[in-house]
N, C-alpha and C positions, 0 to 999 in steps of 0.2 A: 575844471579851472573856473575860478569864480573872479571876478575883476568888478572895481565901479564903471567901467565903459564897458561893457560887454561888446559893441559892435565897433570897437576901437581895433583893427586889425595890427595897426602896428604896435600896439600893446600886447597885444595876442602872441606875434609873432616874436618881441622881443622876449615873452613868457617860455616862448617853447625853447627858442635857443639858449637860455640861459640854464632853462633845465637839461639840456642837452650838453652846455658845458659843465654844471657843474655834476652830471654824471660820467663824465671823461673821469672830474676831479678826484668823485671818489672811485671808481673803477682804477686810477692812481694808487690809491690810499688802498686797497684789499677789500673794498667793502662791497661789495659786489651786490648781495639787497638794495640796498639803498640807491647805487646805478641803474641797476636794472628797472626800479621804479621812477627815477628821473627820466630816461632815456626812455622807456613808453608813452609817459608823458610827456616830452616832447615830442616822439613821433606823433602822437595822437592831434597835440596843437596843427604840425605840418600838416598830418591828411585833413584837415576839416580844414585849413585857410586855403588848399589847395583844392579840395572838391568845391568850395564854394566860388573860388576862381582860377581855375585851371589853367587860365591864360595869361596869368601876374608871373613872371620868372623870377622873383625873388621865391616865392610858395615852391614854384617846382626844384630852384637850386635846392635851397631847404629842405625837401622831401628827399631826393635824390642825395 
């Protein structure tokens, strides 16, 4: 993931969830490639804002 804030976490995080929604959306639709690559990529967002602060609950709701 590439952003102009890199150390913008609520960017970050709003990045991951969104590709996590809109991997619901196609997992919807039959497209299941395309989910599958959204929703790694937002798990991957979750585990790096959550290794990097394990003690935010928003990161670990997220992860979880």
């Amino acid at each position: 993931m590439t952003s102009v804030e890199p150390n913008n976490t609520d960017l970050k995080r709003m990045i991951g969830l969104f590709d996590d929604l809109s991997a619901n959306a196609h997992l919807e639709l039959g497209e299941t490639e395309l989910a599958k690559v959204l929703s790694n990529s937002g798990l991957a967002v979750s585990e790096q804002l959550f290794a990097a602060d394990p003690t935010n609950i928003q990161f670990y709701g997220d992860l979880t």
